[in-house]
N, C-alpha and C positions, 0 to 999 in steps of 0.2 A: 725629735720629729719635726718640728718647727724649722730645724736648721736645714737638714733634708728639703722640703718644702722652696723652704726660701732661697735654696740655693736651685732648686728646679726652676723655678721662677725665674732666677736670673738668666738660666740657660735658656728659656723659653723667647725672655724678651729679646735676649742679644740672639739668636736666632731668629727672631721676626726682624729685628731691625736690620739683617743682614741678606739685602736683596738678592746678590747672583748665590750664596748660597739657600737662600729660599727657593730660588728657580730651581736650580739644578735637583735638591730634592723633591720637589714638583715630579720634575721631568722625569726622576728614576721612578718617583712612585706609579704614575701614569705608563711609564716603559713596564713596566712590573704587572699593572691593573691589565693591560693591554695582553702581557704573553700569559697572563692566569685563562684568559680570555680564549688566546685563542688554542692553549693547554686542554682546555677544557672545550671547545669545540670538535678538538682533534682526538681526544679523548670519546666523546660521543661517535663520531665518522669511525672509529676502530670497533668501535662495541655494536654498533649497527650491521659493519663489516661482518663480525664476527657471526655474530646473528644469523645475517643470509645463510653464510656459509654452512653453520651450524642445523640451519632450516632445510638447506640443500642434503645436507648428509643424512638429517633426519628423513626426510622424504625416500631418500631412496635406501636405507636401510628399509625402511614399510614397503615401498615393491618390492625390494630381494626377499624381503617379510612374506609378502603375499603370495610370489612367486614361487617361491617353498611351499609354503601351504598347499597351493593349489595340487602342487606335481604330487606333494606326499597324499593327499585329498582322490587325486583325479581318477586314481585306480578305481576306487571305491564309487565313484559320482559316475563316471563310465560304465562299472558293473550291473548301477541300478538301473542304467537307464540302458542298456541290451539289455536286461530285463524285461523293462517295459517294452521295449522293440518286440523282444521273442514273443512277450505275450499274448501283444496286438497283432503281430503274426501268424500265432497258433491259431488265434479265434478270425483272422480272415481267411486262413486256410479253410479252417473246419466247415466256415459259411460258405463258401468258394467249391466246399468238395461237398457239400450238401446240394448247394443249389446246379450243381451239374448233375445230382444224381436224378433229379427231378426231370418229367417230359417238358418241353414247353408248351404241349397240348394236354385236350383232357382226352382220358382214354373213348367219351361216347364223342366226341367231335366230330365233324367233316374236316377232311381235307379241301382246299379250295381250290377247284381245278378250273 
């Protein structure tokens, strides 16, 4: 284990002491640190992307959602409501045909001549 060691050691220092190849792994590493970077921002702008679109579809699957509902619904919400039409018609009728059978005078009145 020792010799392991000791021979990374060596690797390690003849590596520091060896400047344009310390640069250039510098440089790869930073080139590297840099496209993780922007990997990973681009990464984020697709999954956002994704998103809207995903939001967009959902949204309008919920109108073509509602819009169903409704039309299958509407027969039924229509019916109730001539319902209620016919029935507030019945009874302005009935008041309608009451109050014409009525005089507009009293039978002992004068006429005003």
């Amino acid at each position: 284990m020792k010799i392991v060691f000791s021979e990374l050691k060596q690797h390690a220092s003849a590596f520091w002491q060896n400047r344009p190849l310390r640069k250039r792994v510098g440089w790869g590493l930073g080139i590297f640190l840099v496209l993780q970077l922007y990997f990973v921002r681009e990464l984020i702008a697709a999954e956002l992307i994704f998103g809207m679109l995903f939001l967009f579809l959902f949204a309008l699957a919920g109108i073509f959602y509602f819009i169903g509902t409704v039309g299958m619904n509407g027969r039924e919400w229509a019916e109730a409501g001539a319902r209620v039409v016919a029935v507030s018609a019945r009874r302005g009728y009935s008041a309608l045909e009451d109050i014409s059978k009525k005089p507009f005078r009293h039978p002992h009145s004068e006429s005003a001549q």
